[in-house]
N, C-alpha and C positions, 0 to 999 in steps of 0.2 A: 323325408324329402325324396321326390321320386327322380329319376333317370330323366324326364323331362324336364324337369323343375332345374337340376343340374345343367343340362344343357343350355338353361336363359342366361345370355350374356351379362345382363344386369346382376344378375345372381350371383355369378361367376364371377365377376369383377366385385362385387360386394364382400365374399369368401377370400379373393385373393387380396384385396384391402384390407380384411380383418388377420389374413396371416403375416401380414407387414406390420399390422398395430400390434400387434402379442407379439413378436420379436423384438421391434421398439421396445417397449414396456419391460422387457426383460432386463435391459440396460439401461435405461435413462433415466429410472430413479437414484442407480447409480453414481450418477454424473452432477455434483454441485451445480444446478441452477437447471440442468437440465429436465427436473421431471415436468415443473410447471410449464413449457415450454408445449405449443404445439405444433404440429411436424405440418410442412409445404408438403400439399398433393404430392410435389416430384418427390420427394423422401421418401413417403410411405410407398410411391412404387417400385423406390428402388429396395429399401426395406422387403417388399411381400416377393419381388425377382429374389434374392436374397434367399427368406424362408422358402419359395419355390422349388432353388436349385437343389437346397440341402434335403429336401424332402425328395426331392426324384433322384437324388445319387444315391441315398439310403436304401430307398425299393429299388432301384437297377441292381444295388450290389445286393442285396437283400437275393433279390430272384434270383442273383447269377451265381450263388454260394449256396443257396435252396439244399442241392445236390451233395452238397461237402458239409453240412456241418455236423452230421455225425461222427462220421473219421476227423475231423479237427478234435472235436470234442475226448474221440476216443484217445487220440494221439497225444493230448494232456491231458488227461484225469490225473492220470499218477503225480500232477503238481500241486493235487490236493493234500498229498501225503505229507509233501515240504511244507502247508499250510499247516495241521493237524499235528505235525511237527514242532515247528513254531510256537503255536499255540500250548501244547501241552509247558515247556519250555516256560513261557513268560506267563502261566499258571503260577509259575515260582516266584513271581517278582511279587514286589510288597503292596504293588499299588491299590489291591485291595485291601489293605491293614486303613482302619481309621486312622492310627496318627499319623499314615501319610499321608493321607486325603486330607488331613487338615491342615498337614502342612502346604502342602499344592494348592490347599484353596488360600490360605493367606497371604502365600506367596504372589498367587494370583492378583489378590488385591493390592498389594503394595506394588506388585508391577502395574495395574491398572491406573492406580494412582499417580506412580511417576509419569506415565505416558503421557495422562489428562492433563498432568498439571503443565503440560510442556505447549498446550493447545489452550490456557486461559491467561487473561491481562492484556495485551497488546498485539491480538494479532495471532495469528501466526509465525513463527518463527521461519526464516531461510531454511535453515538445518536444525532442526530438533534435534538435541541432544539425547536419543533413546538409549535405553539400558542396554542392548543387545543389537552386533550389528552381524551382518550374513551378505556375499555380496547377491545373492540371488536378489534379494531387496534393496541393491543399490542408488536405484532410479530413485527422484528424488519424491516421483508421486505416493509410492509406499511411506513416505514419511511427510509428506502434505496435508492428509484427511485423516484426522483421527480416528475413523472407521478402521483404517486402512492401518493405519500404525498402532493399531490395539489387534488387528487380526494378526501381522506378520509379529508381533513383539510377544502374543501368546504363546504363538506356535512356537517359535523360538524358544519356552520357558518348556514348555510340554517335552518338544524334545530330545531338548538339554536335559530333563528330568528322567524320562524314560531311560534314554542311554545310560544316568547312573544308576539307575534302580538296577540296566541290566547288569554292569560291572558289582553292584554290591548284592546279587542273588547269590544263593545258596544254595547247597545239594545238588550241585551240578561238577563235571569230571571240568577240567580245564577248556579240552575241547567243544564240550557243550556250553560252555562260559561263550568262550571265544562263537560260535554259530547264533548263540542270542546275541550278544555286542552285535555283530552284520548283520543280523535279521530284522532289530532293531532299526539300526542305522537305513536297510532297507526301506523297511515298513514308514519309519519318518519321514526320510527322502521322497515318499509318494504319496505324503498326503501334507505337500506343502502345500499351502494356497495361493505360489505362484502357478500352479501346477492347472489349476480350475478355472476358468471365463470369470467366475461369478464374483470372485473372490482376489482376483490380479487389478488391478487400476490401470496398467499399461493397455492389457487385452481390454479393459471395457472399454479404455478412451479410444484404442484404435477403431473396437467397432463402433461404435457411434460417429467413428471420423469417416470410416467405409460404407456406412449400413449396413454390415452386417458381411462383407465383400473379405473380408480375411477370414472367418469362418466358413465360408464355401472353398475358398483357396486350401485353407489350412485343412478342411475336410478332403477335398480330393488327394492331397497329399497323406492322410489317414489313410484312404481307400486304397489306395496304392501301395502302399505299406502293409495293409492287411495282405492284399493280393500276392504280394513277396513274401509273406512271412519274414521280412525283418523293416528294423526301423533306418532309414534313408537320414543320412548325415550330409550327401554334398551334390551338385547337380552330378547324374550319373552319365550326362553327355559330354560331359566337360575334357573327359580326359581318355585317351586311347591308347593301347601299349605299342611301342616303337615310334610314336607320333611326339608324345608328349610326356609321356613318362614311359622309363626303361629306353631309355636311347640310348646306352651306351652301347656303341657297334662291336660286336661278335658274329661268331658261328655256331651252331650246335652242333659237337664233334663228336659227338657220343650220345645213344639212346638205348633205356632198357625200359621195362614194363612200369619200372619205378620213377626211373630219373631221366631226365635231358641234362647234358654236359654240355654249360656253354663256354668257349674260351673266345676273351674279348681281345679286340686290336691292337696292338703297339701302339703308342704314338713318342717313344722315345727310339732314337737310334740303337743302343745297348737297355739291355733288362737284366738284372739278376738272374745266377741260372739257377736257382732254387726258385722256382712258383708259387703262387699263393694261389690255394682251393678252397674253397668257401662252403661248406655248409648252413646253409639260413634252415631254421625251421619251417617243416611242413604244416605247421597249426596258421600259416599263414604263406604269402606270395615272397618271394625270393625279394623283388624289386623293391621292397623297402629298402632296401641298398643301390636302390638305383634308382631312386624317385624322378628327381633330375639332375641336368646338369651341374647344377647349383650344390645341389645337396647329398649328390651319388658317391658314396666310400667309391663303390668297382672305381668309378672312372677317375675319381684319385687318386685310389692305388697303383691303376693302371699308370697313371702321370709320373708316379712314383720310381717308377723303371720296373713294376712286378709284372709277370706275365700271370694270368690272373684267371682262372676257372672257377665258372658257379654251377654248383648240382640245383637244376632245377626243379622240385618235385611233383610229382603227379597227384592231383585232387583226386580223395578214391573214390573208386566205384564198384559197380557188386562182380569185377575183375580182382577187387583187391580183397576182398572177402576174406581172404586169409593168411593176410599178413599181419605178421609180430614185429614186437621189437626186432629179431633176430634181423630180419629183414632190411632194414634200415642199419645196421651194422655193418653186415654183409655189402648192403650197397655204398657204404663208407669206405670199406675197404678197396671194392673193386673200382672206385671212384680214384682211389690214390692210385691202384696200380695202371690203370689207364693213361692217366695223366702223367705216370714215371717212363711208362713204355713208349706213350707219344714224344714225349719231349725227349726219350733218352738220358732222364736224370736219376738220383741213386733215391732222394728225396723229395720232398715237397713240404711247402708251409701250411697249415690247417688252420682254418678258424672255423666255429663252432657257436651258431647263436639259439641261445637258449635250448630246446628242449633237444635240440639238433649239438649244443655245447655239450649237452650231457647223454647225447651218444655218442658225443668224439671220445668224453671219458673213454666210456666203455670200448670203444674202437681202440683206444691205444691202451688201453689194461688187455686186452684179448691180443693183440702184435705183439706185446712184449711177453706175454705168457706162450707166445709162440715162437720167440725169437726173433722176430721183424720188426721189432721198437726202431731200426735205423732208417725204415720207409718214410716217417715224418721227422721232417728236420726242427719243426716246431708247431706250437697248440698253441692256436687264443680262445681265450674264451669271453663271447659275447654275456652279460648277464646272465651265465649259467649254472645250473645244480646240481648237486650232486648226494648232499645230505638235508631232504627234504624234513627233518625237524620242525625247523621253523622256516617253513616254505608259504610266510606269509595266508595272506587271505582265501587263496582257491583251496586253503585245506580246510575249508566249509561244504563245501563241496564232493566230500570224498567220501560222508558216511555210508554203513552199509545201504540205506534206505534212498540216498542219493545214487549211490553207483549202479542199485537195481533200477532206477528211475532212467538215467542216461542210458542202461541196455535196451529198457522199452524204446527207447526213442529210435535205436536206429534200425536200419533197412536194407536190407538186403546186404548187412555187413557192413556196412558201415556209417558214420554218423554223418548228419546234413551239417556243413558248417557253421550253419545260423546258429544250432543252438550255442556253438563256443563263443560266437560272435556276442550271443546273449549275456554271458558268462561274463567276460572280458568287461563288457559296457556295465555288465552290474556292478561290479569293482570301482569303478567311477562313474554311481549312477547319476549325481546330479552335473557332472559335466557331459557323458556319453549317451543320456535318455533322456534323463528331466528339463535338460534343458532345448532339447531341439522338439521337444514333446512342443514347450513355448511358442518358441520359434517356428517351426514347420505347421503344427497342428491349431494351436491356438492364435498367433499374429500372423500367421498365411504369411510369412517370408520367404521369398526365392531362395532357392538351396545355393549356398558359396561355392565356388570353384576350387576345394581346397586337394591337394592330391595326397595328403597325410592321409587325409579322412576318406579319400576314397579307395584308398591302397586299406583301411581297416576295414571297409565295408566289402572287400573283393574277398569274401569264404572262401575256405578249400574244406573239403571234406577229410574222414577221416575214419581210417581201418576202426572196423568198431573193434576185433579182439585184441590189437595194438592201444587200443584206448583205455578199454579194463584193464591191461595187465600195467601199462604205465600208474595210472592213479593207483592201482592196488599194490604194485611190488614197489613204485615209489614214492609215491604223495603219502601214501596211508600204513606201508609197513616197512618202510627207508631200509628196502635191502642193499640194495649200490652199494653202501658205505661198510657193509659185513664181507670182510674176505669171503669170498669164494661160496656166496651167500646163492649167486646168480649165475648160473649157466645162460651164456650167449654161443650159438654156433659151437656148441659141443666143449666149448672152453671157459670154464673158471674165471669168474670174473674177481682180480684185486687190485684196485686205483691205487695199490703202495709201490704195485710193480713199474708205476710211470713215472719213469727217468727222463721224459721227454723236456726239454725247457719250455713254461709256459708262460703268458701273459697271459692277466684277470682283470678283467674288468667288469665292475660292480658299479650300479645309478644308485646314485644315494635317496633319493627320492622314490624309487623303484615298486611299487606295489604287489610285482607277480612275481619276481624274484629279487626279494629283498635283500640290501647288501650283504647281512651277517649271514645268511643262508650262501649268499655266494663265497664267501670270504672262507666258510668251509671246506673248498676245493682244496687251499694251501695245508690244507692238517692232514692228507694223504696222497701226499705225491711224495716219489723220493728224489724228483730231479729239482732245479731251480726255476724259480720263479720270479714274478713279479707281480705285484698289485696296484691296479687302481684305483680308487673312487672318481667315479667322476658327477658332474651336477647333473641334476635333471632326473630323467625315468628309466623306463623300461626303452621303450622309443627314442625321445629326445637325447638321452643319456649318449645314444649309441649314435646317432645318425647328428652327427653335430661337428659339421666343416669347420676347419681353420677362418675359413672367409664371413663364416656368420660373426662371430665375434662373440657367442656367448658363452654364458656359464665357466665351467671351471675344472680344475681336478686338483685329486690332491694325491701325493708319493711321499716313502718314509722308506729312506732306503736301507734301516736296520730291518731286523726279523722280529717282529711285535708278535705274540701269542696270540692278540685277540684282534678286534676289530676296534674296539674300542682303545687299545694300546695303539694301533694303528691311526687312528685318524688323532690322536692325542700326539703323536708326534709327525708328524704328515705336515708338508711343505703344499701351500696352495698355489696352482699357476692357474692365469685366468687366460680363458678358452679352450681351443680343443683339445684333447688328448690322442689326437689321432697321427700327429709330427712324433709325438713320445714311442706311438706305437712301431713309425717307420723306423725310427733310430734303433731300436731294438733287433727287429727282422735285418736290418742289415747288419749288425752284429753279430747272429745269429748264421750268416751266409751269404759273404762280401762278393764273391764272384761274378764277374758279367761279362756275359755275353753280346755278340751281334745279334738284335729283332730282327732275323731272318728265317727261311724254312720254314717249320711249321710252328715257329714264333709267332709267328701273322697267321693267324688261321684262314684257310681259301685260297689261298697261294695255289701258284702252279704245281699240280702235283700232289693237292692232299684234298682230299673229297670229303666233304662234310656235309649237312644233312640237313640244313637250313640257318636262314637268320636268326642272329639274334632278334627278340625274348624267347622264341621258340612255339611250338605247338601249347605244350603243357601249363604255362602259365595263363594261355587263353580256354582251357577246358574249365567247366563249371559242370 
């Protein structure tokens, strides 16, 4: 066909006619009643606009990536390695043995057969009663077409099957047990066939209800997502720091290379004169503690009568090149003494969430081996660890051939957020990927306004020699827990030297720090403590007002040895556990003062250095 030939509008509209009928045709056989049907003029041109768009966003982004896809390419090969990995791995499983293929094919059959039989005599049934249910296939059209309820009811059997094949292999160390089980569980999780156009019933029916109009939507929101390098969970205009999340009003009283010191307002006449200092983890933004109004611990506590300081930390960059753990101690430390010198107190309250919990450890085994255990008056610990044993599912993650993989990754010293964000979402990949894969990519859905989801999607970077030496000295060889195993800041680390009073709290549902991982803390401290379980997660666990009304905790207020002795005698009270924690803290250090002087931070007389949320938590 020549250049002229293309140019005849007749022609040209004949082409574009024809790429509206192959897109039809991809789906409409699909669609009970619809194949035999034929499409009005106006369909098929909305149809071939449709296959139009999709083909000119592909060559736009195509040409505009031209440039980049060999550094992309370079920049993951090494995820070929976790491939070949894998593989070598599930070499071991039996599925090539005949008796288990025979078994799977029989199985096959008898599940073929219940399904069939649930789709002859009268109809149709309302609800098929199938063998297997999954809420991914809850919609009632996966179980309407027997196509449809023979594809999800397979998959189902398959990967029900694989996952025990992987549990019952052999010649594998425990560890490498436990990385097939998740790689498994990975690998089925992404080859659901809610996951594919072709093979979903909701996505065929919406495209044939659109023409094809949620696959250009749902495409551009792929292409955007390529263009970030990560995958988009909520409208990202939706929400903006100090506007609408992180309101709670402060000051930033303090700034180093590391951290922004914010101390939030008064809003009670008297406040405790022992403060609450808050360490949140740098693997993520502070303000998950300050979502909203609604939902915000600070401004809680603050309600509370605490005068109340949050370290806020710096996202790295090739500035942070070379910071350690040590670093993050050091800046714990001089976080508290700040905060004693400003307020002119002898102490301060500490809490500690997650990876940040388990440098408070560290922080108060190093005071106390130095003699300054009296600087904190009390430790909570949000979800945190200390004896990484069984530190749950990221310790898939940790082998040597992984941990070389995450050094390639990073740049200029340190890692790009995304890839932890990766991390995280794989751990709940069919709620954190597969399913907005659905949503977003395939039914072209508008992104929700949800601010949970966009507070998980807002990365922080992160010291790449701080990253290796964490996963290596505690994910993978649990020194913390060996006296004096670990040099911090020139001093000896022993968690038996912590006399401090602590509260624990542990999400029973918890996936990244699992309760019994956390529940370990109580087995090397010498001072007293408390524990809790509470409902919920990692997240939810933690950030869960009095005012929602949900979930639960549970307390036992003898000394149980395990965790399981513990929740065997453990008293349930329904809701928060965040009124248990205040009653505590003021036991803990009853005294109150007048919210005056540099109570109120900004006052007359004391010079601070910006509003709250501050510069740091808006750097990327």
């Amino acid at each position: 066909m020549t250049d002229k030939t293309l140019g005849d509008p007749v022609v040209f509209e004949d082409l574009f006619r024809q790429q509206g009928e192959a897109m039809r045709s991809l789906f409409a056989p699909l669609v009970p009643g619809a194949e035999g049907m034929s499409a009005e003029p106006a369909d098929l041109q909305h149809w071939a606009m449709s296959a139009a768009k999709l083909q000119k966003m592909w060559l736009d982004f195509s040409a505009e990536q031209a440039g980049q896809i060999e550094p992309m390419f370079t920049r993951f090969g090494d995820i070929g390695k976790w491939t070949q990995t894998f593989m070598a791995m599930a070499g071991q499983m039996p599925i090539a043995q005949a008796e288990t293929q025979t078994k799977l094919w029989n199985e096959s059959m008898a599940l073929w057969g219940a399904v069939m039989r649930q789709f002859v005599g009268s109809g149709v049934p309302e609800a098929p009663a199938l063998p297997r249910k999954d809420r991914r296939f809850a919609d009632k059209r996966w179980h309407e077409q027997p196509a449809f309820a023979l594809i999800h009811q397979t998959y189902l059997l398959l990967a029900e099957r694989l996952q025990q094949m992987a549990e019952e292999t052999q010649g594998l160390s425990p560890d490498r047990k436990e990385q097939l089980r998740f790689a498994t569980k990975v690998v089925t999780d992404a080859l659901s066939p809610a996951n594919f156009p072709l093979t979903n019933p909701v996505v065929i029916e919406r495209t044939m209800e659109t023409r094809g109009e949620n696959l250009v939507k749902g495409v551009e929101h792929l292409l955007d997502d390529l263009r970030k390098g990560q995958l988009t969970h909520t409208d990202p205009n939706a929400f903006e720091l100090g506007r609408n999340i992180a309101m709670t009003p402060g000051k930033v009283v303090h700034e180093t290379p590391l951290f922004q010191l914010i101390q939030y307002s008064p809003t009670t006449d008297e406040v405790f004169e022992t403060p609450l200092l808050i360490f949140p983890p740098w693997i993520n933004r502070f303000y998950i503690l300050d979502l909203n109004p609604q939902k915000s611990f600070i401004r809680w506590a603050v309600e509370q009568g605490l005068t109340v300081f949050v370290v806020s930390w710096k996202s790295a960059d090739a500035s942070m090149a070379d910071v350690v753990w040590d670093d993050y101690v050091r800046a714990q430390i001089e976080a508290i003494d700040h905060v004693r010198a400003r307020l002119k107190v002898p102490a301060v309250h500490t809490i500690g969430y997650c990876v940040a919990g388990t440098t408070l450890a560290a922080t108060l085994a190093v005071l106390a081996r130095r003699g300054e255990a009296d600087k904190v008056a009390s430790a909570t610990f949000f979800t945190a660890q200390v004896d990484f044993e069984d530190a749950g599912e990221l310790r898939n993650f940790i082998d040597d051939g992984q941990l070389k993989m995450l050094e390639s990754f990073s740049t200029d010293g340190y890692l790009d957020g995304r890839y932890m964000a990766a991390t995280f979402n794989a751990l709940r990949g069919t709620d954190l990927i597969w399913n907005y894969v659905v949503n977003n990519y395939l039914l072209g859905e508008a992104y929700p306004a949800f601010d949970l989801l966009h507070w998980n999607g807002d990365t922080t970077n992160l010291p790449s020699k701080w990253h290796q030496s964490y996963l290596c000295d505690l994910y993978r060889d649990n020194r913390l827990v060996i006296p004096d195993a670990m040099v911090v800041d020139d001093t000896p680390v022993d968690l038996r030297r912590i006399a401090t009073p602590c509260y624990i709290q542990a999400g029973r549902e918890d996936h990244i720090a699992p309760p019994n991982s956390v529940w370990k803390l109580t087995r090397h401290l010498s001072g007293s403590w408390k524990f809790v379980l509470a409902g919920s997660g990692h997240i939810a666990g933690v950030v869960n007002p009095p005012s929602s009304g949900k979930y639960q905790y549970w307390l036992n207020p003898s000394s149980p040895d395990t965790l399981d002795a513990f929740v065997t005698g453990a008293t349930e009270t329904k809701g928060s556990w965040w009124p248990d924690w205040a009653e505590w803290i003021a036991e803990q250090a009853p005294p109150r003062v007048p919210a005056k002087g540099k109570r109120a931070p900004g006052g007359k007389g004391d010079k601070v250095i910006e509003d709250a949320p501050g510069r740091y938590v808006r750097s990327r």
